[in-house]
C-alpha positions, 0 to 999 in steps of 0.5 A, a space after each residue: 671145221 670141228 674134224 680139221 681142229 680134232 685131228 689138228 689136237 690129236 697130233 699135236 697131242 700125240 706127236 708134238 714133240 717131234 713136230 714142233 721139237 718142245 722139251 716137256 719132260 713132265 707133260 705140262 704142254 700136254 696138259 695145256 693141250 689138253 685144257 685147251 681142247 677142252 674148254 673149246 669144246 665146252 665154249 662151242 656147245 654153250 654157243 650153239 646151245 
């Protein structure tokens, strides 16, 4: 499961705009993407924990 949502980031990530076709001329979806991942990430390690 962590591989499937790892490479699902990745390409949103990398290759969004032409997936989903949004407009992010300052990176903002980016940058949520990014937030996202991460506070999940950090969420799954506390829970395990």
């Amino acid at each position: 499961m962590a591989g499937l949502a790892l490479a699902m980031f990745v390409g949103l990530f990398a290759f969004g705009q032409q997936i989903v076709g949004y407009d992010d001329p300052h990176g903002r979806v980016q940058l949520a993407l990014l937030a996202t991942f991460a506070f999940g990430v950090l969420i799954g390690y506390r829970a395990s924990a």
